[in-house]
One Martini backbone bead per residue (centre of mass of N, CA, C, O) as a GRO file, in nm:
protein
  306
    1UNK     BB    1 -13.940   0.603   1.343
    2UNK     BB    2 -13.701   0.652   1.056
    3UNK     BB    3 -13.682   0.464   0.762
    4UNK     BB    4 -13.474   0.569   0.698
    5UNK     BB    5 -13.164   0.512   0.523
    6UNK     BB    6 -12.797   0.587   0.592
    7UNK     BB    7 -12.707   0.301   0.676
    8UNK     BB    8 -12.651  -0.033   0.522
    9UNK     BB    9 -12.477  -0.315   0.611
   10UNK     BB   10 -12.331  -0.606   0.421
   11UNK     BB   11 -12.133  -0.840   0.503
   12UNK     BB   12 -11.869  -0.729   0.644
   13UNK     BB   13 -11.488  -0.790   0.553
   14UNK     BB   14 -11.201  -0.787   0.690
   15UNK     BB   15 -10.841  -0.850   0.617
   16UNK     BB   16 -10.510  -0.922   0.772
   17UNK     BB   17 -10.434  -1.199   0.665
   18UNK     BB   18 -10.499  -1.358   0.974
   19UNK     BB   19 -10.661  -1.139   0.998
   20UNK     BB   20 -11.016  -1.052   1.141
   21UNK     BB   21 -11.135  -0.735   1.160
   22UNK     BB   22 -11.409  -0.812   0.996
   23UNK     BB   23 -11.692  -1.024   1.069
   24UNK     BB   24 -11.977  -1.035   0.898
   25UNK     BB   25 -12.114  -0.737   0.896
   26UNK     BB   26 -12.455  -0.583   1.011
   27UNK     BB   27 -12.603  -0.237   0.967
   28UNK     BB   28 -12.834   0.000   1.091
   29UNK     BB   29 -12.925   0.324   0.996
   30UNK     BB   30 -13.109   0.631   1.083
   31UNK     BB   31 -13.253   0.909   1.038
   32UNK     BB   32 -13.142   1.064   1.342
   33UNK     BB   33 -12.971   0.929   1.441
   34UNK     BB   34 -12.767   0.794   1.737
   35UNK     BB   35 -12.493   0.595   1.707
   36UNK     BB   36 -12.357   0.313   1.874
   37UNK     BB   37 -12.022   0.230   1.852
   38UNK     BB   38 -11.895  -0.096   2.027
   39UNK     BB   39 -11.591  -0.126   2.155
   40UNK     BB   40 -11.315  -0.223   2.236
   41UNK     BB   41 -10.991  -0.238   2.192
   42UNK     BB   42 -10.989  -0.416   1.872
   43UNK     BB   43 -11.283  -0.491   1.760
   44UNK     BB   44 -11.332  -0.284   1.452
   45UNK     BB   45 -11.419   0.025   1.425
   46UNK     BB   46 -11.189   0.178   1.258
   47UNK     BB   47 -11.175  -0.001   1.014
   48UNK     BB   48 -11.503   0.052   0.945
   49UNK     BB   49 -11.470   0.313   0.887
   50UNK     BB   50 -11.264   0.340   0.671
   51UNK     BB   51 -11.443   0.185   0.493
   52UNK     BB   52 -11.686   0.409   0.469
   53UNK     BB   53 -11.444   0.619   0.345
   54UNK     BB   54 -11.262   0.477   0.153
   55UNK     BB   55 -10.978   0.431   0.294
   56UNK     BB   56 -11.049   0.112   0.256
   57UNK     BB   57 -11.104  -0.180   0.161
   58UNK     BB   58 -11.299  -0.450   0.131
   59UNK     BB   59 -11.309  -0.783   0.110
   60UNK     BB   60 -11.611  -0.795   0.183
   61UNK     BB   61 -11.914  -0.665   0.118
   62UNK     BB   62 -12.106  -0.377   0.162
   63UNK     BB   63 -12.210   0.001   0.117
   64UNK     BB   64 -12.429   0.179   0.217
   65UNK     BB   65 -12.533   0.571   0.148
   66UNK     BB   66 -12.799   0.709   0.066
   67UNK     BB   67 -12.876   0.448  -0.093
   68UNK     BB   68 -12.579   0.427  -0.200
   69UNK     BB   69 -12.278   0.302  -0.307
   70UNK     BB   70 -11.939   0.300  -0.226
   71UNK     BB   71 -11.827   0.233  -0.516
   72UNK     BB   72 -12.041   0.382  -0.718
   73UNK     BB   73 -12.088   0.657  -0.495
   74UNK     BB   74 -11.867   0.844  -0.368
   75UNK     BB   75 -11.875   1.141  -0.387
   76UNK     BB   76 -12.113   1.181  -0.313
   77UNK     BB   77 -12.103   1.100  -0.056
   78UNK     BB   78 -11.891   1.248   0.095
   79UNK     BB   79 -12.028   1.525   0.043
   80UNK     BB   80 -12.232   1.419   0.335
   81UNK     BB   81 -11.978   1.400   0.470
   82UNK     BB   82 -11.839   1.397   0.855
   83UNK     BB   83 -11.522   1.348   0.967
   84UNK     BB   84 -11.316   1.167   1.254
   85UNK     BB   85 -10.998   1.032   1.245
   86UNK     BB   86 -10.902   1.054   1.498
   87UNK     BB   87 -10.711   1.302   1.562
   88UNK     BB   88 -10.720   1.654   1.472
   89UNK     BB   89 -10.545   1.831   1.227
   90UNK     BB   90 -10.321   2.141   1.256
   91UNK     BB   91 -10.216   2.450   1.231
   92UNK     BB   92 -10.092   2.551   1.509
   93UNK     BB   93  -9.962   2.897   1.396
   94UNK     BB   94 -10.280   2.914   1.366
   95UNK     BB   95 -10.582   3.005   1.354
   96UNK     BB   96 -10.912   2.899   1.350
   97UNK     BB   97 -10.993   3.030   1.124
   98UNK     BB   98 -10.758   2.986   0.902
   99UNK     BB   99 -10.824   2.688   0.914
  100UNK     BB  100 -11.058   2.667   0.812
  101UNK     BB  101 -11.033   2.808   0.558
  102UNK     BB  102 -10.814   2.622   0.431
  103UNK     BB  103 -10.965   2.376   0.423
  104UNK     BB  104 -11.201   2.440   0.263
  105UNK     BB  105 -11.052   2.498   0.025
  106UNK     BB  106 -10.959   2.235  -0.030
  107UNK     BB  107 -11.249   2.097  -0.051
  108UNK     BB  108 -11.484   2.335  -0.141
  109UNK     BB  109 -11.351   2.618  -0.127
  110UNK     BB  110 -11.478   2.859  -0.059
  111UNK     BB  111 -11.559   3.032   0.229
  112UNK     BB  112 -11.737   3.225   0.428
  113UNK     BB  113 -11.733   3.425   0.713
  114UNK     BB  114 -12.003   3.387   0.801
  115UNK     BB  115 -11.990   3.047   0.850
  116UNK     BB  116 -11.741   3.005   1.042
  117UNK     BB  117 -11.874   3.188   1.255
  118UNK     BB  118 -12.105   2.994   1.293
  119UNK     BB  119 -11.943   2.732   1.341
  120UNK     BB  120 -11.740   2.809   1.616
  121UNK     BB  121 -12.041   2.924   1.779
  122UNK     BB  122 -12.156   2.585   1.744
  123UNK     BB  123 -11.879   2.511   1.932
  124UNK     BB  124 -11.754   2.737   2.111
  125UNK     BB  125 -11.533   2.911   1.920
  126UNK     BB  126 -11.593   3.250   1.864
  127UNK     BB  127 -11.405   3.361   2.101
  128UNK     BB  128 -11.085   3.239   1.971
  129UNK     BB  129 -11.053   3.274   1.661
  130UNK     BB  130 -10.774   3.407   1.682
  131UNK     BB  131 -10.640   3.158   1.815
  132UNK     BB  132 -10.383   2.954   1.815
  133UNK     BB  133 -10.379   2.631   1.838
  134UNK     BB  134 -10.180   2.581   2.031
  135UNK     BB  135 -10.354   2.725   2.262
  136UNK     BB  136 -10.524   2.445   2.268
  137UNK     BB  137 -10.690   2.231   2.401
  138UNK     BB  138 -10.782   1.873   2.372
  139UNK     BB  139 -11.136   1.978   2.340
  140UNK     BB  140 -11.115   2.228   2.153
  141UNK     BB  141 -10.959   2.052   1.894
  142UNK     BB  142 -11.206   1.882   1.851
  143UNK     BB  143 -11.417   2.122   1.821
  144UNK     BB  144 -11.289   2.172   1.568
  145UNK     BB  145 -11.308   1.919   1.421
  146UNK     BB  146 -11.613   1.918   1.403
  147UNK     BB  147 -11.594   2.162   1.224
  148UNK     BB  148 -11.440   2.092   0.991
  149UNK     BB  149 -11.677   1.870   0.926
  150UNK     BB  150 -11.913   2.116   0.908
  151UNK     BB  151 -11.846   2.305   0.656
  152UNK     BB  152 -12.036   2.100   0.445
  153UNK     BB  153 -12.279   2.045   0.557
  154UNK     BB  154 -12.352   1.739   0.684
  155UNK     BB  155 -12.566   1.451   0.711
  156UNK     BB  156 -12.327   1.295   0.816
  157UNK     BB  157 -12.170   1.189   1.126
  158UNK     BB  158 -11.827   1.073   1.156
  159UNK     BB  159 -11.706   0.941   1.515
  160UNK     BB  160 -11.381   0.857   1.612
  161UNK     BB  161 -11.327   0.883   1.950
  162UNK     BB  162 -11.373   1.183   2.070
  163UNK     BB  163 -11.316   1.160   2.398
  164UNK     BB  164 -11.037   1.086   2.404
  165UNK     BB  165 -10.896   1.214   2.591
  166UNK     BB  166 -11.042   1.367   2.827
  167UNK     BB  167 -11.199   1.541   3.041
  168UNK     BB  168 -11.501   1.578   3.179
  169UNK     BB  169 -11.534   1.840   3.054
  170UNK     BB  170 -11.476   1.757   2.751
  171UNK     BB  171 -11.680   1.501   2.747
  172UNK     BB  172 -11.934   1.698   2.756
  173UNK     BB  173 -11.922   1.896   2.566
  174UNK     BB  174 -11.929   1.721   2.300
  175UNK     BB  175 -12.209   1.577   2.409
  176UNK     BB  176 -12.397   1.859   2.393
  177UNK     BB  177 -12.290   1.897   2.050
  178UNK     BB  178 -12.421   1.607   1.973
  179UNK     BB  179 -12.704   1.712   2.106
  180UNK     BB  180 -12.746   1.947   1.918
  181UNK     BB  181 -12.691   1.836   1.591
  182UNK     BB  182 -12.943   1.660   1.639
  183UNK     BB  183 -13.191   1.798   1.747
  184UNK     BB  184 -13.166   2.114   1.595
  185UNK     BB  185 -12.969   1.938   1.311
  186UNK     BB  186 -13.071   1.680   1.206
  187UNK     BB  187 -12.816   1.479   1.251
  188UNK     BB  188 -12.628   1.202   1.182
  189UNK     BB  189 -12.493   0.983   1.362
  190UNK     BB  190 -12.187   0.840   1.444
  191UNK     BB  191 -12.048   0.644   1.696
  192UNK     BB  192 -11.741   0.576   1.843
  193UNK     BB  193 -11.690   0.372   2.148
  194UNK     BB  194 -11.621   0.204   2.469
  195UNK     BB  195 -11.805   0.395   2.609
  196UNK     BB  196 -12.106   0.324   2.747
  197UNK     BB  197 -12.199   0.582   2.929
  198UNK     BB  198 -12.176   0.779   2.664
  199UNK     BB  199 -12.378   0.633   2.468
  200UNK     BB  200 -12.615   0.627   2.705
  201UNK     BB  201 -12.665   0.941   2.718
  202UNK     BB  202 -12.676   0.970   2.313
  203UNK     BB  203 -12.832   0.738   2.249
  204UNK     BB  204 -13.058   0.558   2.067
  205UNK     BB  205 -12.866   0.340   1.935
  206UNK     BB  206 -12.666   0.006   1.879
  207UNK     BB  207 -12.356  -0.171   1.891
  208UNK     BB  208 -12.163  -0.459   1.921
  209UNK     BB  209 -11.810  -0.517   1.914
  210UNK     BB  210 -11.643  -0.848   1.941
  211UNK     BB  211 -11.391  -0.925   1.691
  212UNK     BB  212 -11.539  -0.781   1.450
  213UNK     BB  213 -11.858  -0.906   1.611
  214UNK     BB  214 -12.149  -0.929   1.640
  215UNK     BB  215 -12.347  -0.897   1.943
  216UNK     BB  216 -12.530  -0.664   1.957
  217UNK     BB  217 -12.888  -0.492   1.845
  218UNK     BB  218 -13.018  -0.156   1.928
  219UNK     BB  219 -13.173  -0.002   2.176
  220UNK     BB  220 -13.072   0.140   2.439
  221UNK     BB  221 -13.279   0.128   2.665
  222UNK     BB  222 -13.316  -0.199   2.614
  223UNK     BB  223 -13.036  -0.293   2.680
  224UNK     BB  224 -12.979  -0.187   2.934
  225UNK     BB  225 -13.242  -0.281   3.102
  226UNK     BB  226 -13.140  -0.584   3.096
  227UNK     BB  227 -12.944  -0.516   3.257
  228UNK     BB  228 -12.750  -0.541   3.525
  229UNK     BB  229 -12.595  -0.390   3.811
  230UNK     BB  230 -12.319  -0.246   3.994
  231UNK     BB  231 -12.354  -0.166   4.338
  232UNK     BB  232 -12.218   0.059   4.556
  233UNK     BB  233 -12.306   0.070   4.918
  234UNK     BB  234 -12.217   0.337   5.124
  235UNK     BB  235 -12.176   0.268   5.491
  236UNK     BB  236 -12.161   0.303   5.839
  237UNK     BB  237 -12.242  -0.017   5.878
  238UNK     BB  238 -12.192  -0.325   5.768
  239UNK     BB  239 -12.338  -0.526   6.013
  240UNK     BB  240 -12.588  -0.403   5.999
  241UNK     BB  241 -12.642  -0.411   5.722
  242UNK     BB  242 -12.626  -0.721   5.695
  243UNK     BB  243 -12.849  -0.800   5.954
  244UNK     BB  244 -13.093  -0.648   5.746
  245UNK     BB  245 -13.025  -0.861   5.505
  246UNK     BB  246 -13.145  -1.143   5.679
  247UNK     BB  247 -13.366  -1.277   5.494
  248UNK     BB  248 -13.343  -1.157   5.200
  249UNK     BB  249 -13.329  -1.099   4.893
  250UNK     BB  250 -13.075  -0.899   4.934
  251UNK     BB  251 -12.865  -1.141   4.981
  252UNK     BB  252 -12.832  -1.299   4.707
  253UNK     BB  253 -12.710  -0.974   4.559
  254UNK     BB  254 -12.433  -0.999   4.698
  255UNK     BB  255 -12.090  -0.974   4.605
  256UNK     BB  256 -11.961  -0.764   4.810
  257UNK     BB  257 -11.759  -0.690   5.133
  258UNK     BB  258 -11.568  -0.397   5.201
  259UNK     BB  259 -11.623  -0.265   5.462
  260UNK     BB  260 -11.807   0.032   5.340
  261UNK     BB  261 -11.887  -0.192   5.102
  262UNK     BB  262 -12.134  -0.284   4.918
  263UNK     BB  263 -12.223  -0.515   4.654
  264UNK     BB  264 -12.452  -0.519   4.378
  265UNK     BB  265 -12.671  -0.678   4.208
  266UNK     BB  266 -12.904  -0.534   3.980
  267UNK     BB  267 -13.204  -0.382   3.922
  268UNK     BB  268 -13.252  -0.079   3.853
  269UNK     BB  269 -13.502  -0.036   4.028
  270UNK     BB  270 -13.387  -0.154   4.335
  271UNK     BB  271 -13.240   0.058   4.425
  272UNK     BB  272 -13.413   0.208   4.601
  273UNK     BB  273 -13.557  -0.004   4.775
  274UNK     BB  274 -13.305  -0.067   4.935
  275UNK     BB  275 -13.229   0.257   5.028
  276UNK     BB  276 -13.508   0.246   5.203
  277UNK     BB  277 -13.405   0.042   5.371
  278UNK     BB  278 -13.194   0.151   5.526
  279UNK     BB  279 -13.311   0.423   5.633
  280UNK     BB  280 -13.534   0.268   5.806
  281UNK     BB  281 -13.273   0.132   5.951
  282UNK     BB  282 -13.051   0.331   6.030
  283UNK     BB  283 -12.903   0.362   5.800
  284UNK     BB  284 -12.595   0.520   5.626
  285UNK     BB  285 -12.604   0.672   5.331
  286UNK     BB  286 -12.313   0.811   5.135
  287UNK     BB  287 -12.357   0.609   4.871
  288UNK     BB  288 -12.447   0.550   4.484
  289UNK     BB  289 -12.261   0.336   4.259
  290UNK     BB  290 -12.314   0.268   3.952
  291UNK     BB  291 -12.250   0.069   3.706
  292UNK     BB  292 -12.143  -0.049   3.371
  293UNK     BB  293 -11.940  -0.215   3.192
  294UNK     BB  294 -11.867  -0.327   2.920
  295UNK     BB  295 -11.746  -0.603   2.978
  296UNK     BB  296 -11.979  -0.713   3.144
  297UNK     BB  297 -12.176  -0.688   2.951
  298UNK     BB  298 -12.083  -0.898   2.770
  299UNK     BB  299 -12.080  -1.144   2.950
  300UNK     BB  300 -12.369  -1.165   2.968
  301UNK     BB  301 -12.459  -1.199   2.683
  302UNK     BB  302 -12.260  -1.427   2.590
  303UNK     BB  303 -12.389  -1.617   2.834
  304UNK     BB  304 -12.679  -1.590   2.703
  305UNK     BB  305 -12.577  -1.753   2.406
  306UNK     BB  306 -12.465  -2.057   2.502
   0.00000   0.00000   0.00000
């Protein structure tokens, strides 16, 4: 892993009034991390980000950005970095071109047609350039936030929710071009999200965040593998399958049973051998649908720290 801190946070705490919404956070990214930000809605994901950006102060507590404070070294730091907080907005009436060449203006100059048509491309709408905003998706949209994030090339790019709203499709595209970006394009992302699954897919680190207070931080792979699952398993016949699992370590594993779905608490691992034990004993499996929602992960580790 690479030792470099891009981001360091120490003892943060936001409060408004009686509400403490971010509540004496440490955090360290390292460069190169994809780092997943993890937390229901209304956990302080989105204060902690704009205190990051300057958006907001904190109550108390620092921020590190390369290494540098972001009290006495904003400027510095803001130029290196690229975000998205909440919708990115833009002119609708204007094409994906003109809004990038505008915004570019705006924050750091001239911008030359040949970088911008770089970076639609690398976004996947220079297909589009020409095109109204007004009539992109809200999937398009999100990417073309992306690159406007993007175009004053940030070594780190901070992108608050960026999948809400988006259909599965839209949903794959952003993570598709989150792991371009960092595994190609050497970037540091910061994601935050509430969605596990989404995390699960491109983050190699993570933190979790409920009420403002860290819950657990590390490696995505080390925190999630000690999580059980709750799996799912569609049988052609529940009684069959039921008396097949009697005296067996796996009856005392199943969580619900109704109709045709057996519902079981279970070890990733454990998935394949259950159901060869189906497959050997003649039941059909029509489905196996493992979940893992972040409530139940909260659930878990919480109750394991009491």
């Amino acid at each position: 892993m690479n030792e470099e801190k891009v981001i360091e946070i120490l003892g943060l705490t936001k409060k408004f009034k009686n509400l403490i919404a971010v509540n004496d956070l440490d955090l360290t990214v390292y460069k190169g991390d994809v780092f997943g930000f993890l937390g229901p809605n209304g956990a302080g994901k989105s204060t902690t980000i704009r205190m990051m950006l300057s958006l907001i102060s904190p109550t108390s507590g620092t921020i590190k950005i390369f290494g540098k404070s972001l009290l006495s070294d904003r400027k510095y730091i803001l130029k290196k970095v690229g975000a998205i907080v909440e919708k990115p907005d833009f002119y609708k009436n204007l094409t994906a071109y003109k809004n990038l060449s505008i915004l570019g203006r705006l924050s750091m100059g001239e911008v030359s047609r040949k970088k911008i048509m770089e970076i639609l491309e690398l976004v996947g709408l220079e297909k589009r350039y020409k095109s109204k905003v007004k009539t992109f998706s809200h999937g398009m949209k999100q990417r073309l936030g992306i690159a406007q994030a993007l175009l004053h090339d940030p070594d780190l790019i901070i992108l608050d929710e960026p999948t809400t709203g988006l259909d599965p499709q839209g949903m794959k595209e952003i993570r598709d071009l989150l792991v371009l970006l960092s595994r190609e394009k050497g970037k540091t992302i910061f994601l935050s999200s509430h969605i596990l699954s989404e995390i699960e897919i491109i983050a190699n680190r993570m933190i979790i965040l409920d009420k403002g207070k860290e819950v657990v931080e590390g490696k995505v792979s080390e925190l999630l593998n000690k999580n059980k699952l709750k799996v799912t398993f569609e049988v052609d016949d529940n009684n069959s399958a039921r008396k097949i699992l009697e005296g067996t370590v796996w009856q005392d594993k199943i969580y619900s049973s109704i109709d045709n779905k057996i519902v079981f608490i279970l070890e990733p691992e454990d998935i394949s051998s259950l159901n060869k034990l189906f497959v050997e004993n003649n039941v059909a499996v029509s489905a196996v649908i493992p979940t893992r929602s972040l409530e139940e992960y909260f659930l878990n580790i919480t109750e394991k720290s009491i």
